[in-house]
C-alpha positions as CSV (number, residue, x, y, z in Angstrom):
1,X,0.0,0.0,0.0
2,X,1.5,3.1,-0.7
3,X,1.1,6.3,1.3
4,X,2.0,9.9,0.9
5,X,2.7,11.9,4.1
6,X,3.0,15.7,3.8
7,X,4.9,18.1,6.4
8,X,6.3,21.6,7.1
9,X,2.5,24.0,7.4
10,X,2.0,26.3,9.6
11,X,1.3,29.5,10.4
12,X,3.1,32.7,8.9
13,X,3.1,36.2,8.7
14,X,3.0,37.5,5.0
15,X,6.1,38.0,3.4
16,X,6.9,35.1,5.0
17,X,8.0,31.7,4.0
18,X,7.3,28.1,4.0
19,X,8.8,24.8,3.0
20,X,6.6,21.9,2.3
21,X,7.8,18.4,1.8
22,X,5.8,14.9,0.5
23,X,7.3,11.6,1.2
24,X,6.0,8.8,-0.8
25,X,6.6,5.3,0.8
26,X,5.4,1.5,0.0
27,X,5.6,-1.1,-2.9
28,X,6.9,1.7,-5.1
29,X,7.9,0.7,-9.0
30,X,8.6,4.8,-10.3
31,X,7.2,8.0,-9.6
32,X,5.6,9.7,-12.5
33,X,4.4,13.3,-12.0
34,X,4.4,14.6,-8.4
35,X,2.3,17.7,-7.6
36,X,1.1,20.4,-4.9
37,X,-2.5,21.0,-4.9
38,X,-4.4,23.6,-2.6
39,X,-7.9,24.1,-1.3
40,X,-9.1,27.1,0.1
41,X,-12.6,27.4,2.1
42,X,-15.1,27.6,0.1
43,X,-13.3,27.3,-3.0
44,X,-12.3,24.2,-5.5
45,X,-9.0,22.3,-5.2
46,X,-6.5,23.9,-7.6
47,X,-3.3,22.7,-9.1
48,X,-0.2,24.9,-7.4
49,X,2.5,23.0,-9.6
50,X,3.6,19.9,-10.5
51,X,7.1,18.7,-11.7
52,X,7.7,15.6,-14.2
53,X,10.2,12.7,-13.2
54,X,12.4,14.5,-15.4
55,X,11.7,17.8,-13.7
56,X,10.1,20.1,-16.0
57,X,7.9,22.2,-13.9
58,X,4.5,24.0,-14.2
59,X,3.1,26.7,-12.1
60,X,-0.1,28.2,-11.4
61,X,0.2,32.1,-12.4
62,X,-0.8,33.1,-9.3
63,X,2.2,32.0,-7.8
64,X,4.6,32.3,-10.2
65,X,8.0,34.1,-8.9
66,X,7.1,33.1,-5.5
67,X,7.0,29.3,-5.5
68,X,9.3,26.8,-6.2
69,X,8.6,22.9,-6.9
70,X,11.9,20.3,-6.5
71,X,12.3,16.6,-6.3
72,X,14.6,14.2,-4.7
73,X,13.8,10.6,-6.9
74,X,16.3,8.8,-4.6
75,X,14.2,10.2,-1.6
76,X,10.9,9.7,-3.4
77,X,10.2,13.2,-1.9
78,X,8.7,16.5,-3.8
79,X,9.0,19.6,-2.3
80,X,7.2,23.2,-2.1
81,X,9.3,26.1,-1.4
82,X,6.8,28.6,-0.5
83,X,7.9,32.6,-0.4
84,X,6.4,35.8,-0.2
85,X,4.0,34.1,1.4
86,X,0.1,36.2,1.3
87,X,-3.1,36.4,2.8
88,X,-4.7,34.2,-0.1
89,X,-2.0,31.7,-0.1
90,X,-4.1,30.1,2.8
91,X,-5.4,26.7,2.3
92,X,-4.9,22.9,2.8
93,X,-2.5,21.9,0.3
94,X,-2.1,18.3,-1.0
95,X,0.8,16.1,-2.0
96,X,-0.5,14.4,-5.4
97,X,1.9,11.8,-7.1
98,X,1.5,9.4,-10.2
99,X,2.8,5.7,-8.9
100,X,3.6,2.5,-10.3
101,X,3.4,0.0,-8.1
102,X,4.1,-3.0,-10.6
103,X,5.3,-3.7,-13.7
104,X,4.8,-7.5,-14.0
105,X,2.8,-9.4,-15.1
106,X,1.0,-5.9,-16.0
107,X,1.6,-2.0,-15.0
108,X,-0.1,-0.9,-12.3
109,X,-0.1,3.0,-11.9
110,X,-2.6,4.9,-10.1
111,X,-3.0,8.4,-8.4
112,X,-2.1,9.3,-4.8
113,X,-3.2,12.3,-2.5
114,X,-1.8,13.2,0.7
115,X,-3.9,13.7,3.8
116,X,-3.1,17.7,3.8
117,X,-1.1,20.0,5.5
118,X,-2.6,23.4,6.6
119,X,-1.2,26.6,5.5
120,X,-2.1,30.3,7.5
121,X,-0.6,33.1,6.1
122,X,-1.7,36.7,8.1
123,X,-1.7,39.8,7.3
């Protein structure tokens, strides 16, 4: 069974900054595409960025210039360097990673979430 755990949310002042990390563990094969995802109250999930195993990277505009996505493969951790932290930054954000978990006598990939980790940015 595999299992994402997600750390390093809190609270912060804005301007501030934050460093989020996602550890996947199990009957792991390869990571595909690993991505941060956040939900804000009342408002739909949305995609912050994701990273390939080869680690092109995409960003949501909004926070462009500010965040930064990384990977250790070895580690089978992503990461979420968070600055300039603001007021609408606040959410749950969510680990989301593309596993294989076999290869024979078929490939098994599916899609993993993270439980969340909470982010508070003040003002």
């Amino acid at each position: 069974q595999v299992q994402l755990v997600e750390s390093g949310g809190g609270l912060v002042q804005a301007g501030g900054s934050l460093r989020l990390s996602c550890t996947a563990s199990g009957i792991i094969f390869s990571i595909n595409a690993m991505g941060w995802y956040r939900q804000a109250p009342g408002k739909q999930r949305e995609l912050v960025a994701s990273i390939t195993e080869g680690g092109s990277t995409n960003y949501a505009d909004s926070v462009k210039a500010r965040f930064a996505i990384s990977r250790d493969n070895a580690k089978n951790t992503v990461y979420l360097q968070m600055n300039n932290l603001k007021p609408e930054d606040t959410a749950v954000y969510y680990c989301n990673a593309g596993i294989v978990t076999a290869v024979i006598p078929r490939r098994i990939a599916d899609n993993y979430w993270g439980q969340g980790t909470r982010v508070t940015v003040s003002s």
